[in-house]
C-alpha positions in Angstrom: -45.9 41.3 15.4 -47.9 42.2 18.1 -46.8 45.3 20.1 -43.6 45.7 18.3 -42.4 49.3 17.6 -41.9 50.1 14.2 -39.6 53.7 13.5 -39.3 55.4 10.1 -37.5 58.4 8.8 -38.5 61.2 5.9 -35.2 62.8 4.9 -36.2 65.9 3.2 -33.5 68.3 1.7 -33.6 70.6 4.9 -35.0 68.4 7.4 -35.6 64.7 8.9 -38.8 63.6 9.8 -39.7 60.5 11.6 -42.4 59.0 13.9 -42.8 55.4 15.8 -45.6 53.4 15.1 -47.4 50.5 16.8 -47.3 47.7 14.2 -50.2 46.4 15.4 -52.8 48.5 15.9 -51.0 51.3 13.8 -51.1 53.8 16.5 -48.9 56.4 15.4 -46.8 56.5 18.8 -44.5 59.7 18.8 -43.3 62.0 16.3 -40.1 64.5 15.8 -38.0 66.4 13.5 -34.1 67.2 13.3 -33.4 70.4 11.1 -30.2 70.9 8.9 -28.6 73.3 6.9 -28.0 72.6 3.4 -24.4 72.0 3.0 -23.9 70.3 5.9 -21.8 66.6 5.5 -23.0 63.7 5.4 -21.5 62.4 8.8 -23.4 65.3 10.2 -26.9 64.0 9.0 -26.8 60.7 9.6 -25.6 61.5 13.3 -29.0 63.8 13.6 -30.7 60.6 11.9 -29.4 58.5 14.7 -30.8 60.8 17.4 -34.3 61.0 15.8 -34.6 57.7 16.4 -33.2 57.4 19.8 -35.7 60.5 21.1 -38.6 58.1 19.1 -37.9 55.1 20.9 -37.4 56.9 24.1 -41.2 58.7 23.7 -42.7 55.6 22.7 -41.0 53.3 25.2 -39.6 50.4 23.3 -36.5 49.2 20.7 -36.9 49.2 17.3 -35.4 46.1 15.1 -34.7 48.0 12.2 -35.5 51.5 10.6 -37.1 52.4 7.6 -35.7 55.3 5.6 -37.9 57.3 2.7 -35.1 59.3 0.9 -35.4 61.5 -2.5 -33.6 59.9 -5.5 -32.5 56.5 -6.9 -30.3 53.7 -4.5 -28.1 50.9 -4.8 -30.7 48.7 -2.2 -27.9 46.6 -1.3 -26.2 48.8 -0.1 -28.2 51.2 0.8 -25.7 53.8 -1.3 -27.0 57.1 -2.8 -26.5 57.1 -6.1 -28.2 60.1 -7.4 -30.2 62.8 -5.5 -31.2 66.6 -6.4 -32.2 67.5 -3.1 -29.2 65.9 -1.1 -26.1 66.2 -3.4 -24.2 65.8 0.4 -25.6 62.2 0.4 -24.9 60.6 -3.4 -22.2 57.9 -2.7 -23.2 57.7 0.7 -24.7 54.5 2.0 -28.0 55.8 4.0 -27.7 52.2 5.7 -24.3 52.5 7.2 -24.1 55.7 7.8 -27.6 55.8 9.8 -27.0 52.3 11.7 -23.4 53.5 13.2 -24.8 55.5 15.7 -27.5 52.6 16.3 -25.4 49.8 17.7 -25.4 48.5 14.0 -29.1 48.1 13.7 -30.6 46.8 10.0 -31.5 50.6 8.3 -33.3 49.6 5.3 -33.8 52.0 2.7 -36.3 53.3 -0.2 -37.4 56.4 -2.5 -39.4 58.7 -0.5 -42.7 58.6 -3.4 -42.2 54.9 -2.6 -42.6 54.6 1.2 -45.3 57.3 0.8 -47.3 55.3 -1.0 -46.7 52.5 1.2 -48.1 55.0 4.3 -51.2 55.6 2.6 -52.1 52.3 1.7 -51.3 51.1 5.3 -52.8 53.7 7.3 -54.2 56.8 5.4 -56.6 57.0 2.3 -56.0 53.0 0.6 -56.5 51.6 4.1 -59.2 49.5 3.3 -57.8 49.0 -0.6 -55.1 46.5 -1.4 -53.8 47.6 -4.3 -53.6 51.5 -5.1 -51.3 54.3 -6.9 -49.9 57.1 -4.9 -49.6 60.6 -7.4 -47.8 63.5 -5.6 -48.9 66.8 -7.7 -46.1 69.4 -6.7 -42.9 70.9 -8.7 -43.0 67.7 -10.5 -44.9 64.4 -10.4 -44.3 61.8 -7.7 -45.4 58.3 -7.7 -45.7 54.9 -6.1 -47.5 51.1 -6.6 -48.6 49.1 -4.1 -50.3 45.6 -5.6 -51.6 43.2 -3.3 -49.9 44.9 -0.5 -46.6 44.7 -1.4 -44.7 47.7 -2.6 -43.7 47.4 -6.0 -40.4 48.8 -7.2 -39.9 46.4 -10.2 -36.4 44.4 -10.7 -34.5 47.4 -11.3 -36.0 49.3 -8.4 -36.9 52.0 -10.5 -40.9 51.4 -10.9 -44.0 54.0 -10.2 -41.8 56.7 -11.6 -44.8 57.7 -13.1 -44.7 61.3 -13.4 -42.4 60.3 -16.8 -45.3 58.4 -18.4 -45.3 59.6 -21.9 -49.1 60.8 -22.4 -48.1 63.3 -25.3 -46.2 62.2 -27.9 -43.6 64.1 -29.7 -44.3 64.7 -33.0 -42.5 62.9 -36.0 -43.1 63.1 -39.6 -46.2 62.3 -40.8 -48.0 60.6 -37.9 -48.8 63.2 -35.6 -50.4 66.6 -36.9 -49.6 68.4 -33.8 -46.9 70.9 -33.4 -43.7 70.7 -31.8 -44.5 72.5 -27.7 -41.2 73.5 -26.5 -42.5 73.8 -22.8 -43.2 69.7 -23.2 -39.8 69.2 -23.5 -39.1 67.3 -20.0 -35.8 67.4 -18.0 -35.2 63.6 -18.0 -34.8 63.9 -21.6 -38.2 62.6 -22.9 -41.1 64.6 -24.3 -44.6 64.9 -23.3 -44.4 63.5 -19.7 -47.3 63.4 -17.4 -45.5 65.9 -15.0 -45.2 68.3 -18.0 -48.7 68.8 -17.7 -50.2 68.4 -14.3 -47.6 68.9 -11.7 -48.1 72.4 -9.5 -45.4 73.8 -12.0 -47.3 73.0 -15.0 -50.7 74.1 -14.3 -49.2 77.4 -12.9 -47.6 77.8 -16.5 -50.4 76.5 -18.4 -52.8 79.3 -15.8 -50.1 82.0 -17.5 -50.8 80.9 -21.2 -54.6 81.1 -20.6 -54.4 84.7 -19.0 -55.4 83.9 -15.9 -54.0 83.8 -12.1 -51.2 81.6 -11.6 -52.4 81.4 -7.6 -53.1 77.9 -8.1 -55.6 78.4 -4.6 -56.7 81.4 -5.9 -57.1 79.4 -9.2 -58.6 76.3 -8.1 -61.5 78.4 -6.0 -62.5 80.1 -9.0 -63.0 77.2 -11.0 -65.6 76.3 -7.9 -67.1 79.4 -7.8 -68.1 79.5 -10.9 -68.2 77.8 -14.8 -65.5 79.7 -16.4 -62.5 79.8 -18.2 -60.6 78.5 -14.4 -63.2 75.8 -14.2 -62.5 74.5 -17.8 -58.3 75.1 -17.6 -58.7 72.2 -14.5 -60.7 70.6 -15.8 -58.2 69.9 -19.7 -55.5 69.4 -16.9 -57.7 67.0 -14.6 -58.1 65.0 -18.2 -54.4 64.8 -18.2 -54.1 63.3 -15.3 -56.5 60.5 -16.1 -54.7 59.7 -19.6 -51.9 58.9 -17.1 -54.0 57.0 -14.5 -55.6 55.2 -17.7 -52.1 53.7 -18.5 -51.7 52.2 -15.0 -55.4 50.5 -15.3 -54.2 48.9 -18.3 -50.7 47.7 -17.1 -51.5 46.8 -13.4 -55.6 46.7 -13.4 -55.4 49.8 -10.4 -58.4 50.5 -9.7 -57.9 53.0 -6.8 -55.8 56.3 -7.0 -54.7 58.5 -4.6 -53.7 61.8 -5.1 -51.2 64.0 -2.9 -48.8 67.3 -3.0 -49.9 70.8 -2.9 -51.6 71.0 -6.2 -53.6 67.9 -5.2 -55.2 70.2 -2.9 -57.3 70.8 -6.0 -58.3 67.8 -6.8 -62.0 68.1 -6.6 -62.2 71.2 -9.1 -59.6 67.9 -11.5 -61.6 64.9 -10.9 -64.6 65.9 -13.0 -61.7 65.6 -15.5 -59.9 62.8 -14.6 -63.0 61.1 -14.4 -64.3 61.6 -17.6 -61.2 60.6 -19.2 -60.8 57.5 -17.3 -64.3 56.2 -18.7 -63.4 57.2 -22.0 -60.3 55.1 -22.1 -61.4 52.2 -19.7 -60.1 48.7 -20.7 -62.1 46.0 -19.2 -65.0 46.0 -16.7 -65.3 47.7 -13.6 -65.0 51.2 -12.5 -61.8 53.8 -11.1 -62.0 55.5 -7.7 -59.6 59.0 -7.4 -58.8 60.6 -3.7 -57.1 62.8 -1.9 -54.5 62.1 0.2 -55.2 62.1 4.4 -51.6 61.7 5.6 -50.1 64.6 4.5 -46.0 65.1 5.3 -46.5 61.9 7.5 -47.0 59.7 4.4 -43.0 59.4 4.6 -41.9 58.1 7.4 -45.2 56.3 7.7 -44.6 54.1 4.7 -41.0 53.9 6.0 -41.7 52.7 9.3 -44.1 49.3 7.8 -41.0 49.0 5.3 -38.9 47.5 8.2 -41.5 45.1 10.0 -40.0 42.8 8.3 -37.3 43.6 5.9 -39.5 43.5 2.8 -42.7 45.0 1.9 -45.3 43.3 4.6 -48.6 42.1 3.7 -51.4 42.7 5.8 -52.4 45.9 8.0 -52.7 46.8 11.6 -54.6 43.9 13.1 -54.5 41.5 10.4 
């Protein structure tokens, strides 16, 4: 694989991001973006798509074989099709694939959820670089998630895998077993109860910041829980014990041993992992110890993770140089 240009797109509900990399030595080779308006078609997207990539390959001075896409929502991966999508409605029953690779002489456009191929970019070339296998969390309006095991991405048969902001870490209650009361504001939008994104997504500490009386800045927040051991410090530090119940469960499923955490809110992460931490050793299974960090690609992650989906049509092993 020596030398040979790899190219990967982000679409993002206003905007596409994309970059070329090197896929040997992971030199990130060019960059660019293509803004859209929200209600545009789909015909006009994927013709913007199809220019990103020609103004990549043009900077970085080579030909792509195929292009990776990192999309929002859940996909037919045959086809490539849209099948559901909050932050493109334009694009549901569209196929990404087709509709990219028209105005690319009919090049292969493979296609993935955008958590996924993030993950992918960090384990390739950002914080999991030296890990092989690793969880990506994105902390932001929700909860985000990817797998990578043994250096393959891992969507599991039904392609619907990592999804793990909808972990379950607080049951609802149900006659007798559970003393707790019912908390409306657990009630999650896919239908479940007690979700992991229910309690330490950007949305969720902001509400739970509200409930406690204090600022709902989650900065302004988070620095006063460094400043100082108060009533900020302990509020991240209940929600950084949240987010280890849910890392606990993928120790015990997949024997993870390396997290990574992204999104806004994980910009807080060092006033949570005192948290996380703690809960993690509480609930270890086995032998051997958890590692938690921050994120180091930032909006790149993407079309990163994107771009080393189509080296080879599948999830590669390996990394730049191996």
């Amino acid at each position: 694989m020596a030398d040979q240009l790899l190219i990967g797109l982000d679409f993002g509900g206003m905007s596409i991001k994309g970059g070329a990399v090197n896929a040997s030595s992971g030199e990130v080779l060019a960059r660019a973006l293509r803004p859209f308006a929200a209600d545009v078609p789909a015909d006009v997207i994927f013709s913007r798509a199809a220019e990103l990539v020609l103004e990549l390959e043009s900077a970085a001075g080579g030909r792509a074989q195929r292009i990776g896409v990192g999309c929002a929502g859940l996909f037919d991966r045959p086809t490539g099709t849209v099948l559901a999508s909050a932050n493109m409605p334009n694009l549901v029953g569209e196929s990404l694939s087709e509709g990219v690779a028209r105005g690319l002489e009919g090049r292969e456009v493979l296609v993935e959820n955008d958590a996924n191929v993030a993950a992918f970019g960090e384990q390739w070339l950002g914080a999991g670089r030296t890990e092989d296998s690793m969880a990506l969390l994105t902390l932001g309006t929700g909860v985000g998630g990817g797998i990578v095991l043994a250096d393959e991405l891992f969507v599991g048969p039904g392609g619907n895998a990592g999804e793990i902001g909808h972990t379950v870490i607080f049951p609802k209650p149900s006659g007798s077993y559970y003393d707790g009361a019912y908390h409306e504001e657990l009630a999650c939008p896919c239908g479940s109860y007690g979700c992991l994104e229910r309690l330490v997504s950007a949305s969720a500490a902001k509400r739970r910041a509200r409930a406690a009386g204090l600022d709902d800045d989650l900065p302004v927040l988070a620095q006063a829980a460094r400043d100082a051991d108060g009533p900020e410090r302990r509020l991240m530090h209940e929600i950084g014990r949240d987010l280890g119940s849910g890392l606990s469960t993928l120790v015990t499923l997949f024997d993870i041993s390396f997290f990574v955490i992204g999104g806004g809110f994980g910009a807080a992460l060092d006033v949570l992992r005192p948290g996380t931490e703690e809960l993690l050793a509480e609930q270890r299974y086995g032998s051997g110890s958890t590692r938690v960090e921050p994120a180091t690609l930032g909006s790149d992650a993407g079309w990163i993770g994107a771009a080393r989906l189509s080296l080879t049509g599948a999830a590669p092993r390996g990394r730049p140089g191996n």
